[in-house]
N, C-alpha and C positions, 0 to 999 in steps of 0.2 A: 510644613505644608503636608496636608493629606496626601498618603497615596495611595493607587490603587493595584492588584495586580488581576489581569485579566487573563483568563486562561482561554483556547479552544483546544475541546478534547474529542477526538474519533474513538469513541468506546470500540474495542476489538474483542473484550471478554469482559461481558455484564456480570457474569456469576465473580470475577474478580475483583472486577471494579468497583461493587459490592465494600468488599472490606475496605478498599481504597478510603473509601467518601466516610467509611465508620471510624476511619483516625485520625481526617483531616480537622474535625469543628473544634479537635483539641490542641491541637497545633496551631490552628489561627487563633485561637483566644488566647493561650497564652503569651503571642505578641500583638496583641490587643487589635485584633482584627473582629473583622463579619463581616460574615458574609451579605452582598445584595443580591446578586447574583448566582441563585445554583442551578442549572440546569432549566429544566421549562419550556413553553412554545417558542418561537423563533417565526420571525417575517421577516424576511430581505424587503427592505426598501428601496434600494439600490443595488447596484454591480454586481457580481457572481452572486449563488442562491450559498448561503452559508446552511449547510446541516449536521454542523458538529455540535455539540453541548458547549453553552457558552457560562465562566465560572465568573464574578468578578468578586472582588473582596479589597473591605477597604480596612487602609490601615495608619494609624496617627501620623503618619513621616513615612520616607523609602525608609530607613534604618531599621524601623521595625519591621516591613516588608521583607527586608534583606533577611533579618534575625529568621522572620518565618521561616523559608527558604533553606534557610542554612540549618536548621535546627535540628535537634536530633528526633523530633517527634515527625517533625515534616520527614526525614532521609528516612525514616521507618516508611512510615505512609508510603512514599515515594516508590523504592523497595518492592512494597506490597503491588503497587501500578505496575512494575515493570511487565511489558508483555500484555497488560488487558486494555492499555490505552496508547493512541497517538498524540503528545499534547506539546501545544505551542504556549509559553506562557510570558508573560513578560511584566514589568512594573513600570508603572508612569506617575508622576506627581499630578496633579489636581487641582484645582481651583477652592 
């Protein structure tokens, strides 16, 4: 079953976060992700006004999700965020 992993990120240092975003497209593809979701306008529809950057990214199963995540290109990536982002992220399966 599809999943997806959804991020919200509080950019805290753009000049960092910068590198961040330039080693993630290669870490999601090689566990066969893509992104739909990178950043962009935002409208609250409902409840609290959300103004963090919102990431989604989809991926064939959690398995591969998980592989993302755990991988050595993502903990690089990852690494490079520490300190320029607040982020919440998590994986859901999908319809």
């Amino acid at each position: 079953m599809t999943a997806y992993v959804i991020a919200r990120v509080d950019v805290t240092d753009p000049d960092q976060y910068e590198q961040y975003k330039k080693l993630t497209p290669a870490a999601v593809g090689a566990s066969g992700g893509r992104f739909i979701v990178r950043g962009g306008a935002t409208e609250t529809l409902e409840g609290a006004e959300e103004t963090r950057r919102i990431v989604m990214i989809e991926f064939p199963d959690m398995d591969a999700a998980r592989a993302f995540y755990d991988s050595p290109a993502y903990r690089e990536a990852r690494a490079v965020r520490a300190g320029a982002a607040d982020m919440h992220m998590l994986a859901v399966e999908g319809a």
